[in-house]
N, C-alpha and C positions, 0 to 999 in steps of 0.2 A: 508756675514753675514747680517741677517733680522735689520733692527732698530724698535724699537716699538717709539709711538708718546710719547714725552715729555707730562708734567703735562701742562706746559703752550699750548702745541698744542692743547691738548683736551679740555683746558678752552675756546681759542679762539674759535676752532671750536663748542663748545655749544653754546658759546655767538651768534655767525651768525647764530645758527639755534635759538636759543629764539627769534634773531629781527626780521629775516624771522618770522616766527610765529605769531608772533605780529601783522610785516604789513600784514599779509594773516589775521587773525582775525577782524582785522580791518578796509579790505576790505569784508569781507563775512558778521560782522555785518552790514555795507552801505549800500551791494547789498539787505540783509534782510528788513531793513528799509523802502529802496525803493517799496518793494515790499508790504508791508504795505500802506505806503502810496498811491501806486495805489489803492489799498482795499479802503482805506479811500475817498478817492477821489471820486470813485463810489461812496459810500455810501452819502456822501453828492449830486452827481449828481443825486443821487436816490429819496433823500428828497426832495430837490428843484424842483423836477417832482411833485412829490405827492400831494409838496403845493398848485402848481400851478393845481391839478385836485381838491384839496378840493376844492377852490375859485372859479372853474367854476364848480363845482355843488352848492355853495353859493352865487351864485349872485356878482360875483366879491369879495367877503369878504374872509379876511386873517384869520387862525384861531387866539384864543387867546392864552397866552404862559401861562394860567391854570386859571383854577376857581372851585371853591366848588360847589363841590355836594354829593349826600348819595348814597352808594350799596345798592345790595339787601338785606344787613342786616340791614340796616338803617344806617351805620354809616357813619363818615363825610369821604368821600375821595376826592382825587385833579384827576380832567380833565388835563393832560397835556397836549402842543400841540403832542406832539408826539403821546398821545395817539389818537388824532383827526385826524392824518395824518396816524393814522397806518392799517388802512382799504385799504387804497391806497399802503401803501408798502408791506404787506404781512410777513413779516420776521421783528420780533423783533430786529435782531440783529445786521439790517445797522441802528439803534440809537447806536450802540458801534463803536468806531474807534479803530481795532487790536492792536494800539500799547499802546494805555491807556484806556481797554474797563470798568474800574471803576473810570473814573477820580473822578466822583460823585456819590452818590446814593440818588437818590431825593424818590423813594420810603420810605427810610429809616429816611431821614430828613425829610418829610411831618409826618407820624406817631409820630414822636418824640415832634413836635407840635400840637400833639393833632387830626389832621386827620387821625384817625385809622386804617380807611380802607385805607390806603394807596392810589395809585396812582388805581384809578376808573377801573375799567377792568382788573384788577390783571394783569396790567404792571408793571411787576416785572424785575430786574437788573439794572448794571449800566448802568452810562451814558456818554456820551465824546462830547458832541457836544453845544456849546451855541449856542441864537438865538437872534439876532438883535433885541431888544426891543422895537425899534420904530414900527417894521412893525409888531409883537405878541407883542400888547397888557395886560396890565392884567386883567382881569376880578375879579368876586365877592369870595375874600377866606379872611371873618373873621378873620379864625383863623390863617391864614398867614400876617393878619394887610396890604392888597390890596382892592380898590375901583375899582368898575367897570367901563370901559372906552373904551369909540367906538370903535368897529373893523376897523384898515385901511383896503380901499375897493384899487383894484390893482392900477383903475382908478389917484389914486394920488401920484403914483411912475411914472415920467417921466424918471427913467433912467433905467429899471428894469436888465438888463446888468453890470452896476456899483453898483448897491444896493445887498451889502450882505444882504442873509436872515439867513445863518446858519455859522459855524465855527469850528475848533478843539478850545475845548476850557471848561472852568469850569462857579462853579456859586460862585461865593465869598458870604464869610459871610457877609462883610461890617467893616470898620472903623480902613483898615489900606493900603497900599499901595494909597492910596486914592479912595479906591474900597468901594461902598455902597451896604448895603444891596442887594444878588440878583442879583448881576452885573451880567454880564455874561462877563468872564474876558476868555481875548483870550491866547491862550497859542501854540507855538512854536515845536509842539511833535516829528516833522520832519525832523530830521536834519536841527534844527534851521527854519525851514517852517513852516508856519499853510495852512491846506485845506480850502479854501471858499469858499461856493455855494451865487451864484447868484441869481435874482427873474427871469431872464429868463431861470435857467434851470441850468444855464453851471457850472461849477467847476474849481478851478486851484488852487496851489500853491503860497503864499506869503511871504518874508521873514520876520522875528522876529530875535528880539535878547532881551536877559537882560537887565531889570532895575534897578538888585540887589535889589532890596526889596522885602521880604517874606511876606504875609498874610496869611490867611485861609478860607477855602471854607466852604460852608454849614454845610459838614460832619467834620470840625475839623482839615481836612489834609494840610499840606504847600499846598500853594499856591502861586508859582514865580511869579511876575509881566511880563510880555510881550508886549514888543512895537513893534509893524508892522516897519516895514522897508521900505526901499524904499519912492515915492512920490506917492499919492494916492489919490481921493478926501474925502477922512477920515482924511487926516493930515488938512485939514482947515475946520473952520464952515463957512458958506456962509453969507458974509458981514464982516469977519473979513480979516484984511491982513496980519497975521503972520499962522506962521504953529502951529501945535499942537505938542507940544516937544516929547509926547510919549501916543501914540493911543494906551491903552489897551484893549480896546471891541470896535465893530464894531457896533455904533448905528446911526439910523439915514437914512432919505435915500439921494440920490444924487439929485444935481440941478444944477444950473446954475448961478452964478451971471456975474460980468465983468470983472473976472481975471479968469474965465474958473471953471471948474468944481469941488464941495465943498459940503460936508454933512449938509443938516439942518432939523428940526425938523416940520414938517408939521401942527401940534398943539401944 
């Protein structure tokens, strides 16, 4: 005589296949991830090339991280560095990282202050990538309330290997997380990672974790706080002897003082 499977056998056995499922979902989302993130990876080792071709057709000079100027229609737009590195990369789209390709829209937040033409050379979309503020300066925008201020020349980064120039990461509004105007606040998009390029070129992964504190970016949107992980010469200012509790942007370049190697500000 056949048996058919009880109510509770077929409950169990559904139950093993939702968990299998689950752990296979949740191994095919990681392997995705991963996959991304090499995407992103390039893209930032692509920028960090680019830069370094701007400045050696500039006289050793870094570009700036934006300044005012007017289209062909007269109206006021924003130079960003991206667009002044964008001759060198060819392809809009390595300024997007796959996994958060609108983390920001700075085309949209410059308009919004009054730069109508937008972002100069109708560079248009989002954007995923902050930039080390020490080494892109800002230049002259009014109507963004920035003064204009020397371009660092390469000549004054002695460690161009440990000095981030770019990152995953947003542009905060300013006046919570303890994030100011503009920051460029680092963010974690990677299975808890962020992608870093370097001033000599290279790229790699670093890790992040939460600071539980929510702010907002340019456009309005959450914005989680993110602190680098691990020991880094980002976690000290040079001449200080304690560490930095929780490095959310990566500014500054590296140096040297007498407990080894720490971020300081060259002007």
């Amino acid at each position: 005589m056949k048996r058919g499977f009880t109510l509770i056998e077929m409950l169990v056995v559904i139950a093993i296949i939702a968990i299998l499922a689950g752990l296979l979902f949740s191994v095919l989302a990681s392997a995705w991830e991963k996959g991304r993130q090499s995407n992103c990876l390039s893209n930032l080792h692509q920028m960090a090339a680019a830069t370094l071709q701007y400045a050696q057709d500039w006289d050793d000079t870094l570009p700036m991280s934006s300044y005012q100027a007017v289209d062909a229609l007269g109206r006021p737009c924003l130079v960003s560095a991206g667009s002044a590195v964008q001759p060198y990369l060819g392809d809009r789209r390595l300024l997007a990282c796959p996994t958060n390709p609108d983390a920001y829209q700075l085309d949209q937040f410059v308009q919004s202050a009054g730069l109508t033409g937008g972002e100069c050379g109708g560079l248009r979309g989002g954007g995923s990538y902050a930039l080390n503020d020490t080494l892109f300066v800002p230049g002259n925008a009014p109507l963004l309330g920035t003064v204009a201020q020397t371009p660092l020349r390469m000549s004054e980064v002695r460690y161009p290997a440990e000095t981030a120039i770019g990152y995953d990461g947003n542009v905060a509004k300013g006046g919570e997380c303890g994030f100011s105007s503009f920051d460029a606040a680092l963010e974690g998009r990677h299975l808890s990672n962020s992608n870093v390029g370097f001033l000599d070129g290279h790229a790699k992964a670093l890790p992040t974790f939460l600071s539980g504190c929510t702010g907002q970016n340019i456009n309005g949107k959450p914005l989680e706080e993110h602190c680098l992980g691990g020991i880094t010469p980002y976690h000290r200012w040079c001449g200080q002897p304690n560490p930095i509790a929780c490095v959310d942007r990566l500014t500054g370049v590296v140096r040297r003082d007498g407990q080894g190697l720490c971020v300081a500000f060259p002007r």
